[in-house]
C-alpha positions in Angstrom: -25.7 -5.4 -15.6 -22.8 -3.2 -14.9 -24.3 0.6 -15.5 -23.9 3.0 -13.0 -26.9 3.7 -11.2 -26.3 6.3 -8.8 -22.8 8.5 -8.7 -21.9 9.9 -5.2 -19.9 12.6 -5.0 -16.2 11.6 -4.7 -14.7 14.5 -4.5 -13.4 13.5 -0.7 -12.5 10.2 -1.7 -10.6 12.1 -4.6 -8.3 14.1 -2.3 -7.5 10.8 0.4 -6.3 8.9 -3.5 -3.9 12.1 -4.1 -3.0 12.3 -0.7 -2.3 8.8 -0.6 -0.4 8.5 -4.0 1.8 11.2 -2.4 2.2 9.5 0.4 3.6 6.2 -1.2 5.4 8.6 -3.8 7.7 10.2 -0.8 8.2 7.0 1.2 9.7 5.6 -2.5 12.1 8.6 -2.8 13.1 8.0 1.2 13.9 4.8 0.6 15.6 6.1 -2.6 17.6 8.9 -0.5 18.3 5.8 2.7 19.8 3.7 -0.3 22.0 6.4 -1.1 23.0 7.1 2.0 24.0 3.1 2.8 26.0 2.9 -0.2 28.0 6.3 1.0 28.3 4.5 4.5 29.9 1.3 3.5 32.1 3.6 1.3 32.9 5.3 4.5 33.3 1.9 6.1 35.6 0.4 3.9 38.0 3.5 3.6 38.0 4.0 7.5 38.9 0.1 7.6 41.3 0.4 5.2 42.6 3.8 7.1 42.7 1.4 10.1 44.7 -1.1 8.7 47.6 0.8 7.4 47.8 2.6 10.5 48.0 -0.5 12.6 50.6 -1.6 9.8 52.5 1.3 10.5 52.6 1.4 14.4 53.8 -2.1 14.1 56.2 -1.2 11.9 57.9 1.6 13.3 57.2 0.0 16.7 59.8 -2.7 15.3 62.4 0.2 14.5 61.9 1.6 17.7 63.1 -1.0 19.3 66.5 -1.0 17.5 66.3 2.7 18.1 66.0 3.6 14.3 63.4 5.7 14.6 62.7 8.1 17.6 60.1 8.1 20.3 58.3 10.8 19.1 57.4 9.0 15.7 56.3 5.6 17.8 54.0 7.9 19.3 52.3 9.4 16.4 52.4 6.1 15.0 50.2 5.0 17.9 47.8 8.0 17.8 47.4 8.0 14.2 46.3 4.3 14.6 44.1 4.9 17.4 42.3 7.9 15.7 41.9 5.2 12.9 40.7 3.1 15.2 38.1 5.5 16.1 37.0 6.5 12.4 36.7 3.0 11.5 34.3 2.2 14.9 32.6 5.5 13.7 32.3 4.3 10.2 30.8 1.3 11.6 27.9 2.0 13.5 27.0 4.7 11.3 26.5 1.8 8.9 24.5 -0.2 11.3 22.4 3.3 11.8 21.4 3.7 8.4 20.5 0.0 7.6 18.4 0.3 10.6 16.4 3.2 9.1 15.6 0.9 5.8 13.2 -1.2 8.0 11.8 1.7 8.7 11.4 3.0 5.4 10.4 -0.1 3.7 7.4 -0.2 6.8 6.3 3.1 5.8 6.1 2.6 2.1 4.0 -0.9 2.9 1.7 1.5 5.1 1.3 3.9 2.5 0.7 1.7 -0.1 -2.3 0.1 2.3 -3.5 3.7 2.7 -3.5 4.1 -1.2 -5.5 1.0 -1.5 -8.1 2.2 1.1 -8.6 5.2 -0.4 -8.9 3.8 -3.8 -11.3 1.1 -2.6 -13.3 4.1 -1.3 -13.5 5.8 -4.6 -14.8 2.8 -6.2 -18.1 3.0 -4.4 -18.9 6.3 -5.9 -20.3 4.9 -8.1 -23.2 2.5 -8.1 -23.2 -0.2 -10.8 -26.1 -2.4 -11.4 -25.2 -6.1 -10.2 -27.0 -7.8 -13.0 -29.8 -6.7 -15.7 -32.7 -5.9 -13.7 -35.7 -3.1 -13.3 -35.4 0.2 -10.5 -38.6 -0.2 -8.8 -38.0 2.1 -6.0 -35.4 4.7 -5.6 -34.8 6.3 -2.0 -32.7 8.9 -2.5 -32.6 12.4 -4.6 -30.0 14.3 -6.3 -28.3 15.9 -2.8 -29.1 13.9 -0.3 -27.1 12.5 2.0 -26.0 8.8 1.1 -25.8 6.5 4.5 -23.4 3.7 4.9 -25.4 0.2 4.4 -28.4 2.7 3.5 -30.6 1.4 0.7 -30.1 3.9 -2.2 -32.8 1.7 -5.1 -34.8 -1.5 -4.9 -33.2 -3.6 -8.3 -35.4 -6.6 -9.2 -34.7 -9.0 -11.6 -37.4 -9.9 -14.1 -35.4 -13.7 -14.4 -36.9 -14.0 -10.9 -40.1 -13.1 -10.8 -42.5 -16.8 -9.7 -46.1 -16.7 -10.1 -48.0 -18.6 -7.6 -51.8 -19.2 -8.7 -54.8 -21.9 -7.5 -55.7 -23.9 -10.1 -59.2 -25.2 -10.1 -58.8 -29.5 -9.5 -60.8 -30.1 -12.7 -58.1 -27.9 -14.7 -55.0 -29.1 -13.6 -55.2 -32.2 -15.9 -54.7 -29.5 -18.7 -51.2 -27.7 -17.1 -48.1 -29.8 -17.8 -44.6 -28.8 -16.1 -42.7 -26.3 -18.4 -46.1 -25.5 -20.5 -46.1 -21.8 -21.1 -49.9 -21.0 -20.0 -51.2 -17.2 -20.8 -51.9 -14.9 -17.4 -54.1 -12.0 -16.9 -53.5 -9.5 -14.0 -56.5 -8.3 -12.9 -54.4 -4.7 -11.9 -52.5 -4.4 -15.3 -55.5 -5.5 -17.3 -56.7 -2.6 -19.3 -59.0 -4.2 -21.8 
């Protein structure tokens, strides 16, 4: 039980496991690279905000000053496009944040699809080789070193000696003599050389 039998050639089956390894390998460092890349946009976020904030501050404030003419129109109005441009970069910021968390789904789907590929191909692999299912005898083989194996094709006939049942008649005025479970000795006519 358990010894390979046949070995197909898995040299096929080989290439999809290293193909597929690579696969899972490059959707890992993508979602590496999109990690990365969400951290740097929520840095982005934060600072535009922040950008935003003091330049709202300072509109207000010199919006105040204006109006008691301490500080001229000309710095009210670069007050107002400095926070509006903030404005801007912080929107910017933020759907540029909402972008790249929208690529991790993606990501993660892709790694979950290669790692289904890997398992495929390694499941593949495994039936290169042929492993006995329990201890038995080859009494037929139907295929020769080359050939070409069939899916759901029968490559050897395994029996298993546990199994074998002899049916035999009994003449009725021996029976008395056979008890269940009595070993009894049996001559086969074909296999008898003496």
């Amino acid at each position: 039980s358990g010894q390979v039998l046949v070995e197909i050639d898995s040299r096929e089956a080989d290439a999809q496991v290293k193909r597929a390894e690579g696969a899972v390998r490059e959707a890992e460092e993508t979602r590496q690279e999109t990690e990365k890349m969400i951290q740097a946009a929520l840095e982005s976020k934060v600072a535009a905000e922040a950008g935003n904030e003091l330049a709202a501050t300072t509109f207000k404030r010199n919006e105040g000053l204006a109006e008691n003419q301490a500080v001229s129109r000309q710095v009210l109005d670069e007050a107002s496009a400095k926070m509006k441009e903030a404005a801007a970069d912080a929107a910017r910021a933020s759907e540029m944040e909402l972008s790249v968390q929208s690529k991790r789904g993606a990501v993660e789907a892709r790694i979950e699809q290669a790692k289904a590929e890997l398992s495929t191909a390694q499941t593949l692999l495994s039936f290169a080789k042929v492993t006995a299912p329990f201890a038995g005898i080859i009494t037929r083989k139907t295929v020769e070193v080359g050939d070409l194996a069939a899916p759901g094709g029968p490559l050897l006939m395994l029996e298993d000696p546990q199994l074998y049942r002899l049916e035999a008649q009994v003449d009725e005025e021996q029976i008395h003599k056979i008890e269940a479970g009595a070993k009894v000795a049996v001559v086969l006519d074909a296999l008898d050389k003496g």
